[in-house]
KEMI-152703 format. One record per residue (C-alpha): residue in one letter; x, y, z. Coordinates in nm, 3 decimals. Layout:
+-----+---------+---------+---------+
: res :    east :   north :      up :
+-----+---------+---------+---------+
:   A :       X :       Y :       Z :
...
+-----+---------+---------+---------+
***
This chain:
+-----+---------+---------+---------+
: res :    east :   north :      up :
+-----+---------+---------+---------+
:   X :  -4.683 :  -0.415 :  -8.184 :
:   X :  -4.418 :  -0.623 :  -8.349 :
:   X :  -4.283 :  -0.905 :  -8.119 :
:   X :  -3.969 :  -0.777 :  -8.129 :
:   X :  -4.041 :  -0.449 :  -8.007 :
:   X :  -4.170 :  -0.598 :  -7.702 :
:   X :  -3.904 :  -0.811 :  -7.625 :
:   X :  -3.679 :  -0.460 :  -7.634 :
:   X :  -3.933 :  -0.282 :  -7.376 :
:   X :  -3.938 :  -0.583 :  -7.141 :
:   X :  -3.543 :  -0.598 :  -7.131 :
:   X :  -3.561 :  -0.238 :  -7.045 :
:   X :  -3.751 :  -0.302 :  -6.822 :
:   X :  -3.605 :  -0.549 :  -6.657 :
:   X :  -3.271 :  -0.377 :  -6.641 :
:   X :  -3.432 :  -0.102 :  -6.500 :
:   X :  -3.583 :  -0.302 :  -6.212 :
:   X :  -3.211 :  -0.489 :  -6.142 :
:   X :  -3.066 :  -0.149 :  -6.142 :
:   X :  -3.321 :  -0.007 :  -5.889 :
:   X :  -3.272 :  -0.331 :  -5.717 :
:   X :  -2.880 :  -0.264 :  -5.684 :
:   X :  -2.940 :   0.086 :  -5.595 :
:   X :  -3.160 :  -0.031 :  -5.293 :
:   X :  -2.926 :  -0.298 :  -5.183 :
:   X :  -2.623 :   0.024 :  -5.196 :
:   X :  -2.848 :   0.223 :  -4.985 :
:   X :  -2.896 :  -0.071 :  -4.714 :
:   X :  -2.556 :  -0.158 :  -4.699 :
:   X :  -2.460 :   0.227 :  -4.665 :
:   X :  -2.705 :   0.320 :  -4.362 :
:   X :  -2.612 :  -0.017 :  -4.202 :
:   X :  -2.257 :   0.080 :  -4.201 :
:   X :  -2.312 :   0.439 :  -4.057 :
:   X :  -2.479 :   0.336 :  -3.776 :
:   X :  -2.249 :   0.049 :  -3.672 :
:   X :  -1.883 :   0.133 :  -3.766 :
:   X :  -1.940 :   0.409 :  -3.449 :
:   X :  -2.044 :   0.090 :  -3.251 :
:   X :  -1.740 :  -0.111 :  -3.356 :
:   X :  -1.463 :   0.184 :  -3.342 :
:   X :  -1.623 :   0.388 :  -3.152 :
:   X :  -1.707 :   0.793 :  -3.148 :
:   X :  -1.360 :   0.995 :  -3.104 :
:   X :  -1.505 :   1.267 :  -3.008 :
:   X :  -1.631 :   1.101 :  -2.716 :
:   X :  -1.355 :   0.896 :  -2.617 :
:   X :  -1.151 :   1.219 :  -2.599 :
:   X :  -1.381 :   1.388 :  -2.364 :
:   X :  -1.393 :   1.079 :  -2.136 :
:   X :  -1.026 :   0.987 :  -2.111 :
:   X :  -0.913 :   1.281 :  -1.903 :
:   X :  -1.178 :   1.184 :  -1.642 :
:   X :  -1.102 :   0.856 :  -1.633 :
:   X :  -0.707 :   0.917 :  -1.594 :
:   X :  -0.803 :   1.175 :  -1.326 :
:   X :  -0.996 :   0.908 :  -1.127 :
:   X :  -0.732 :   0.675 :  -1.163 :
:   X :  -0.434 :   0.871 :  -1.098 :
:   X :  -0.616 :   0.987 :  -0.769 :
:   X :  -0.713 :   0.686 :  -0.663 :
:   X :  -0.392 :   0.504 :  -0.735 :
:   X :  -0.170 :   0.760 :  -0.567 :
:   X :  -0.413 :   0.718 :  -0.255 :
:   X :  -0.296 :   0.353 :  -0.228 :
:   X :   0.077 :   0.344 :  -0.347 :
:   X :   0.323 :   0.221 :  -0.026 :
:   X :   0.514 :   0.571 :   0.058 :
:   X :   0.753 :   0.436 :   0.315 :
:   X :   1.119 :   0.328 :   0.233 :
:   X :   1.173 :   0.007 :   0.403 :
:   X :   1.400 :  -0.176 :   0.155 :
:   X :   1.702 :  -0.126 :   0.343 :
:   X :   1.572 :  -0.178 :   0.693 :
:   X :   1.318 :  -0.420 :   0.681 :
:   X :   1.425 :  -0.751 :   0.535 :
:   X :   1.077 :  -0.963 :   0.616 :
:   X :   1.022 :  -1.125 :   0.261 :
:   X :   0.614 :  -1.026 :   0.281 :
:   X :   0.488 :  -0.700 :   0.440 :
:   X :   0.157 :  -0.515 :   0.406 :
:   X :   0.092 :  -0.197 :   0.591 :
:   X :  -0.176 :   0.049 :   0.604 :
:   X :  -0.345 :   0.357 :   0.784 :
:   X :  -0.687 :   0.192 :   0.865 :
:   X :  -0.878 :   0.563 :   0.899 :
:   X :  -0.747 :   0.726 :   0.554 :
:   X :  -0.758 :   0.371 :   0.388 :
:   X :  -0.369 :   0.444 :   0.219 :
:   X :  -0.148 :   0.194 :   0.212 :
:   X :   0.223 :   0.250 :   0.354 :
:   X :   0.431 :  -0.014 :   0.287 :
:   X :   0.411 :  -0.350 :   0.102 :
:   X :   0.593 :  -0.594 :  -0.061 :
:   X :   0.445 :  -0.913 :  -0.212 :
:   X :   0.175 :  -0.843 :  -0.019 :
:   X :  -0.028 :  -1.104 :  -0.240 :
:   X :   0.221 :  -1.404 :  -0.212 :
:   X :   0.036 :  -1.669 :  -0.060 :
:   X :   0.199 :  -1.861 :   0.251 :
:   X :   0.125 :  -2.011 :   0.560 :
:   X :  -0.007 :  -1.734 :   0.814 :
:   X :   0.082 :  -1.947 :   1.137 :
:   X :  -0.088 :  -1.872 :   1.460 :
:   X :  -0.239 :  -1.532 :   1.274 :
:   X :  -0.486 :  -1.814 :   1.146 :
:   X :  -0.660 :  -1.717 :   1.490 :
:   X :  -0.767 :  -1.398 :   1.424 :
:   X :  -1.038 :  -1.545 :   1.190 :
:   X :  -1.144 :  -1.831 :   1.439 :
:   X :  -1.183 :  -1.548 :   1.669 :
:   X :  -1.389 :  -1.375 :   1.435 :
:   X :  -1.616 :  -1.643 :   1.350 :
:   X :  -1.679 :  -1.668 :   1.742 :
:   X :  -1.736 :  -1.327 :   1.757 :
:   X :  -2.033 :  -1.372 :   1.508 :
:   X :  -2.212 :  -1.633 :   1.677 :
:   X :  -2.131 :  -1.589 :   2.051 :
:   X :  -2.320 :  -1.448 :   2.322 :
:   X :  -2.142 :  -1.246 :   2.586 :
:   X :  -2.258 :  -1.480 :   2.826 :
:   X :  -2.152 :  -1.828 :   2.647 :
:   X :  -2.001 :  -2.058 :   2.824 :
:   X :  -1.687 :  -2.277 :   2.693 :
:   X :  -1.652 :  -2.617 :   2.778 :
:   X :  -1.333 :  -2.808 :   2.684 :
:   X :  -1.382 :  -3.112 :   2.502 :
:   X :  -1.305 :  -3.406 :   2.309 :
:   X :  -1.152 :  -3.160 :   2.062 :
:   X :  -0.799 :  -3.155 :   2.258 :
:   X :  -0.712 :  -3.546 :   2.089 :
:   X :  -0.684 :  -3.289 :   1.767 :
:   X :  -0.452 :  -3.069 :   1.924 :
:   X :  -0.027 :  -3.137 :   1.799 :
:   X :   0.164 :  -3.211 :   2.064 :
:   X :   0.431 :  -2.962 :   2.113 :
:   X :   0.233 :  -2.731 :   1.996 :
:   X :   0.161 :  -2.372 :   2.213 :
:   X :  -0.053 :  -2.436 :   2.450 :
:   X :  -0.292 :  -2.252 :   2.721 :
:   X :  -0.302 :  -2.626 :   2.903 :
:   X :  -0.672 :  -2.667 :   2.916 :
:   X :  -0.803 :  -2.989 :   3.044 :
:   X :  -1.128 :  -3.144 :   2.915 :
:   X :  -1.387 :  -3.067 :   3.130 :
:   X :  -1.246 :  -2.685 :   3.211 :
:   X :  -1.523 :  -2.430 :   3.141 :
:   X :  -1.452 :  -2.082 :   3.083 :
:   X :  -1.605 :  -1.745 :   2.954 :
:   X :  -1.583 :  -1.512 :   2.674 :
:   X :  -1.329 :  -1.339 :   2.835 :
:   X :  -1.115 :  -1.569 :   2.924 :
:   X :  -1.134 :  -1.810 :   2.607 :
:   X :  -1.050 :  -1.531 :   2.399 :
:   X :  -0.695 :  -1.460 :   2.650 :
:   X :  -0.655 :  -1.825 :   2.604 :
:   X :  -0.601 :  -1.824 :   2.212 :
:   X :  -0.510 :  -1.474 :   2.130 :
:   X :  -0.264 :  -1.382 :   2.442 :
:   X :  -0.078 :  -1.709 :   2.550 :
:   X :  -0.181 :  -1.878 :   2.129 :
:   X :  -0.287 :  -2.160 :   2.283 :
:   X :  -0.379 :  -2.444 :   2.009 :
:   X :  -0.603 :  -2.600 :   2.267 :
:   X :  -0.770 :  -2.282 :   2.320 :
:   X :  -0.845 :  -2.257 :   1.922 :
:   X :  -1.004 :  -2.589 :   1.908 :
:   X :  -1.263 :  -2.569 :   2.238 :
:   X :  -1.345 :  -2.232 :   2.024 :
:   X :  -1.413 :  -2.410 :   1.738 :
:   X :  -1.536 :  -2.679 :   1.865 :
:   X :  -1.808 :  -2.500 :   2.083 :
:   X :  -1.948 :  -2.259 :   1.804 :
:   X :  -1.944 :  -2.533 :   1.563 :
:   X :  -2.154 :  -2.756 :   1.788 :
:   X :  -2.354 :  -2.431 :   1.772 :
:   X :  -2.404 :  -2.368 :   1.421 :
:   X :  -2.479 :  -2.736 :   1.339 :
:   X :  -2.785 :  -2.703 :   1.606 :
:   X :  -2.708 :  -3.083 :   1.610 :
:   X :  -2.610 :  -3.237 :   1.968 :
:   X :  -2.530 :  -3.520 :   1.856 :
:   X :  -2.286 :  -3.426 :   1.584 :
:   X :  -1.947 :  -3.583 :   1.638 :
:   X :  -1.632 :  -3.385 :   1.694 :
:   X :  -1.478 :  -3.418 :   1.335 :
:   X :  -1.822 :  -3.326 :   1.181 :
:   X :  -1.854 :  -3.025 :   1.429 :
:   X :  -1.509 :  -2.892 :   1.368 :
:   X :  -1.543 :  -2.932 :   0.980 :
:   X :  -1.844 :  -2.707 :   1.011 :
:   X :  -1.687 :  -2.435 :   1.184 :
:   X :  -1.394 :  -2.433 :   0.932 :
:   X :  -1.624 :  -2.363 :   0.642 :
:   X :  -1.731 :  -2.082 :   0.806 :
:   X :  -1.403 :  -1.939 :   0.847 :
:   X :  -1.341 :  -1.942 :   0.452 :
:   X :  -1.711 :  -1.832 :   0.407 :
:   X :  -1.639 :  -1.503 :   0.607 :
:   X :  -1.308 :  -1.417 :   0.482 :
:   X :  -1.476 :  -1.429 :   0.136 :
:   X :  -1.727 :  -1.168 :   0.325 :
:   X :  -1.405 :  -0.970 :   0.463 :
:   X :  -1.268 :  -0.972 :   0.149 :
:   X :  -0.957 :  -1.232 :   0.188 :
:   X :  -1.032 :  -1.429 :  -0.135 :
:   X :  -0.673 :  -1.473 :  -0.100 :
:   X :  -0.716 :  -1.757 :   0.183 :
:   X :  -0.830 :  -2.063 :   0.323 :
:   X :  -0.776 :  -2.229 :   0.642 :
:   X :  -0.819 :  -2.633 :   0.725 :
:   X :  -0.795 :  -2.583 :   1.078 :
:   X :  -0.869 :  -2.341 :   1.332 :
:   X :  -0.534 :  -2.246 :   1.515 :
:   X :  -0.290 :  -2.222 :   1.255 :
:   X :  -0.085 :  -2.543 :   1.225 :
:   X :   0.089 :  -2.612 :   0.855 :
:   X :  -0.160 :  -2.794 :   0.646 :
:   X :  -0.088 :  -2.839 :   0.319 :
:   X :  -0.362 :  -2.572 :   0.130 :
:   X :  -0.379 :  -2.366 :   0.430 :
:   X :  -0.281 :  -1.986 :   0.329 :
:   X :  -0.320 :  -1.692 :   0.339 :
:   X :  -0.114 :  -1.324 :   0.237 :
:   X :  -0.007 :  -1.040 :   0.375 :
:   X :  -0.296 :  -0.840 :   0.212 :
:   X :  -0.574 :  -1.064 :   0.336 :
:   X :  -0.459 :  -1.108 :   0.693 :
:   X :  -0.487 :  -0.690 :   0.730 :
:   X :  -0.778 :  -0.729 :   0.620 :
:   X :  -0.838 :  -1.003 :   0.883 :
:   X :  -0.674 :  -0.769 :   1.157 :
:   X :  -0.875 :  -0.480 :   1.099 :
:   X :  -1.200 :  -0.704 :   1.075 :
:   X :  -1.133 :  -0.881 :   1.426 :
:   X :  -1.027 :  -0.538 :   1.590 :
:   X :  -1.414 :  -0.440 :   1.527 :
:   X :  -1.526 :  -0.660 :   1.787 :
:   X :  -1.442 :  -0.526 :   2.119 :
:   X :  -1.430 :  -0.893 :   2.273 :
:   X :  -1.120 :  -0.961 :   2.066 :
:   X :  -0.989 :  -0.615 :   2.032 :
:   X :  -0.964 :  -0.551 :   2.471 :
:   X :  -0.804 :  -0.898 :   2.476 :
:   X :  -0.530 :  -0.859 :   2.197 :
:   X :  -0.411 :  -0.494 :   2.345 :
:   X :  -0.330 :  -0.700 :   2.701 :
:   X :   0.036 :  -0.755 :   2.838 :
:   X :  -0.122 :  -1.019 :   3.064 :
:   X :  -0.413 :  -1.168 :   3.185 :
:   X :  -0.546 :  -1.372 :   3.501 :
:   X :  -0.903 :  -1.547 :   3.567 :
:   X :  -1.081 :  -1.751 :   3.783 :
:   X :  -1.209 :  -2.022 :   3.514 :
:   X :  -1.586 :  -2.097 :   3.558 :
:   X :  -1.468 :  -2.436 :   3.639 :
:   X :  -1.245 :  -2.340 :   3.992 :
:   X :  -0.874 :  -2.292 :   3.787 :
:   X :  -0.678 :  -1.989 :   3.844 :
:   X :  -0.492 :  -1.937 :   3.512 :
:   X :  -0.281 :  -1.654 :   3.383 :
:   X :  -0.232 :  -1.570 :   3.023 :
:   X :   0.065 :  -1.378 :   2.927 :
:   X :   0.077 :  -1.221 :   2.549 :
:   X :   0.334 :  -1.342 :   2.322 :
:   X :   0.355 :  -0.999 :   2.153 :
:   X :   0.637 :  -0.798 :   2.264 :
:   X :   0.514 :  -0.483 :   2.109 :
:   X :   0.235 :  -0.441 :   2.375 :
:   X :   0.483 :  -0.516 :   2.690 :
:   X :   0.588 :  -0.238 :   2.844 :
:   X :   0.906 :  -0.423 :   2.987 :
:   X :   1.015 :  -0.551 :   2.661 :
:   X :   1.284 :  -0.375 :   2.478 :
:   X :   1.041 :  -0.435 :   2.165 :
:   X :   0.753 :  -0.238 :   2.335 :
:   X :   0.605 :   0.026 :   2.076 :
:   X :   0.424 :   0.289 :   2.259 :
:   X :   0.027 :   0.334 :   2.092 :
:   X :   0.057 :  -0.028 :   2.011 :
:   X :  -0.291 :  -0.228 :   2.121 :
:   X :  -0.220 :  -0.577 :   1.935 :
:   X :  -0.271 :  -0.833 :   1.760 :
:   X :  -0.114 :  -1.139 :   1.707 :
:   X :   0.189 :  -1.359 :   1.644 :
:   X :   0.272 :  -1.674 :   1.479 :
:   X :   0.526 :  -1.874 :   1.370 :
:   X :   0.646 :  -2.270 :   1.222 :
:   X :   0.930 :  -2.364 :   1.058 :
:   X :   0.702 :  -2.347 :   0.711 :
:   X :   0.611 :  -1.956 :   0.792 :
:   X :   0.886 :  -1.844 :   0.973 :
:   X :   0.826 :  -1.548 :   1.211 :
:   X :   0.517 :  -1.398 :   1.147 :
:   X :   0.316 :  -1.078 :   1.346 :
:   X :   0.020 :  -0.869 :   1.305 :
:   X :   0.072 :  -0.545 :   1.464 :
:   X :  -0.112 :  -0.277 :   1.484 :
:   X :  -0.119 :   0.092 :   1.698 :
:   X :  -0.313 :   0.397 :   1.716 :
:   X :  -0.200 :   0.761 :   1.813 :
:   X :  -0.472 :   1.009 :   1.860 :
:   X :  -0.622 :   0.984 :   1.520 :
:   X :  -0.413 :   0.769 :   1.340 :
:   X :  -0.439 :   0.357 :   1.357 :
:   X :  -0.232 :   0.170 :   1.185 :
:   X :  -0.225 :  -0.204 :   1.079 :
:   X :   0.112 :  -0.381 :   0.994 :
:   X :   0.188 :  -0.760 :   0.888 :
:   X :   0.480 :  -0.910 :   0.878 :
:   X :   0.503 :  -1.262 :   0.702 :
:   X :   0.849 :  -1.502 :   0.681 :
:   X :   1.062 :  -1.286 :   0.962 :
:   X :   1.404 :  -1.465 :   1.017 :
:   X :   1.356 :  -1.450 :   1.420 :
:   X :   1.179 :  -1.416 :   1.708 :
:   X :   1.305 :  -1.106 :   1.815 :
:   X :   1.332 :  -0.960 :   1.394 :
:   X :   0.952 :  -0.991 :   1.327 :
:   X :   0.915 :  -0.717 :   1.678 :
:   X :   1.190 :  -0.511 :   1.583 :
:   X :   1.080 :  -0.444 :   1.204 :
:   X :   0.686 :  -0.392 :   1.276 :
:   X :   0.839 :  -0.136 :   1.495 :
:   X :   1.034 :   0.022 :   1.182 :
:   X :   0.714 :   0.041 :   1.015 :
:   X :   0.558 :   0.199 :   1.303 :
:   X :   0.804 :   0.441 :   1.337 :
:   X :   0.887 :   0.573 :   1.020 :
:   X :   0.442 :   0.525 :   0.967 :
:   X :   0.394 :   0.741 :   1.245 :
:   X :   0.637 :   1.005 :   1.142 :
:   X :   0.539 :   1.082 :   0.802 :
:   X :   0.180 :   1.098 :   0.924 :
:   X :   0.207 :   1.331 :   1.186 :
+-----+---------+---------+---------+
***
């Protein structure tokens, strides 16, 4: 065969081989793209039949929770959460998440931490812990040395607020939890604090943390409105803290000889006060110039229970009379 006869077949043949080649490489490229462009946009068809669902779910599940009570023109507090703790729907709230001091409500969790590690027949002995105490600051007037029960350590803090009561709590379990006696004080009391911001991560209050056990401004101490329901309804579990916040009043014979009496600083629960809300079984006040007037209320009528904070009240007496608003109006539209 003449040479250049060849040369003709093998460029056909070569050409033939690129263009099978490019046809190949087309092919790739187009079964690559069908199965991935659903991947990146994906399938309508799909996404049509799932979108009702979803909006369903949401819709149901968001109208469970939205606040249904109209408080803006009665209640003023600047930071109010409120909720039916049975149904799990929310009633009223306004910047619920807005973090702030929580005051003396701080003792709600250092009575829930003692909750967890207390025995029913623990005894409390007051310590060296009272030097941390503020002076000024509420007060059950324990003396070192004073010993007292369950019963009565938990009317100490949560009735009458003491401060001193709050730190022979945390002082005691924290001794406890360290299994250490020798631990110092400030070692013992550090201990006890990290497991009040371990359990309100548990509770659900990852809107928190506390630096001291009884409520006193520190600077990076907070809480919310939010959390501290959450806080409420988690100590009310505990029927050592939930028969002591639903007192008017309280009287013991300490372990140690004293006769002490405990009187509850929430006017909600005292039938003499013209703040008394009838149902109402707690929970606990607080209040500092840096807070203002706060209160955790909360009151149950046959099967409704209701939880309601009130954060930054202008008064004493303003904090009572709008938890009892709440209450009310709660009550009302429940029934």
């Amino acid at each position: 065969m003449p040479m250049h006869s060849k040369i003709r077949i093998n460029k056909r043949r070569k050409s033939a081989r690129i263009f099978i080649l490019l046809v190949c490489i087309l092919l790739i490229i187009a079964v690559i793209l069908f199965l991935c462009v659903p991947l990146l946009f994906g399938n309508k068809e799909d996404t049509d039949d799932s979108n009702p669902q979803s909006d369903v779910t949401t819709t149901v599940q968001t109208t469970a929770t939205l606040p249904t009570l109209d408080i803006d023109s009665t209640v003023a507090a600047p930071r109010i959460y409120a909720y039916d703790t049975v149904s799990e729907r929310v009633l009223a709230a306004r910047a619920e998440h807005e973090k702030c001091s929580p005051a003396s409500m701080t003792k709600m969790m250092t009575a829930i931490v003692a909750m967890k590690y207390c025995n029913d027949d623990d005894i409390f002995t007051v310590g060296d812990e009272l030097s941390f105490v503020e002076k000024g600051s509420s007060s059950a007037y324990l003396q070192k040395g004073y010993k007292l029960d369950l019963s009565a350590m938990m009317d100490a803090m949560m009735l009458t607020s003491g401060n001193d009561a709050a730190y022979t709590v945390a002082a005691n379990i924290g001794r406890k939890l360290l299994n250490n006696p020798d631990a110092g004080i400030y070692e013992i009391l550090l201990r006890f604090i990290d497991e009040m911001n371990s359990m309100a991560k548990e509770i659900g209050a990852f809107d928190s943390r506390f630096l001291n056990p009884d409520g006193m401004y520190a600077d990076g101490h907070y809480s919310t409105a939010y959390d501290m329901a959450l806080i409420a309804k988690k100590a009310r579990e505990y029927p050592s803290i939930a028969n002591s916040v639903k007192k008017p009043s309280a009287s013991h014979k300490l372990i140690s000889g004293q006769d002490v009496t405990y009187i509850s600083t929430n006017q909600l629960i005292n039938p003499q006060s013209k703040n008394y809300f009838p149902g109402a079984n707690g929970l606990k006040t607080g209040s500092l110039n840096e807070s203002g007037f706060c209160l955790a209320a909360s009151a149950t009528r046959e099967e409704t229970d209701i939880i309601v904070i009130i954060m930054g009240s202008e008064t004493n007496d303003s904090r009572f009379v709008e938890a009892k608003e709440i209450l009310t109006k709660a009550f009302e539209e429940i029934r």
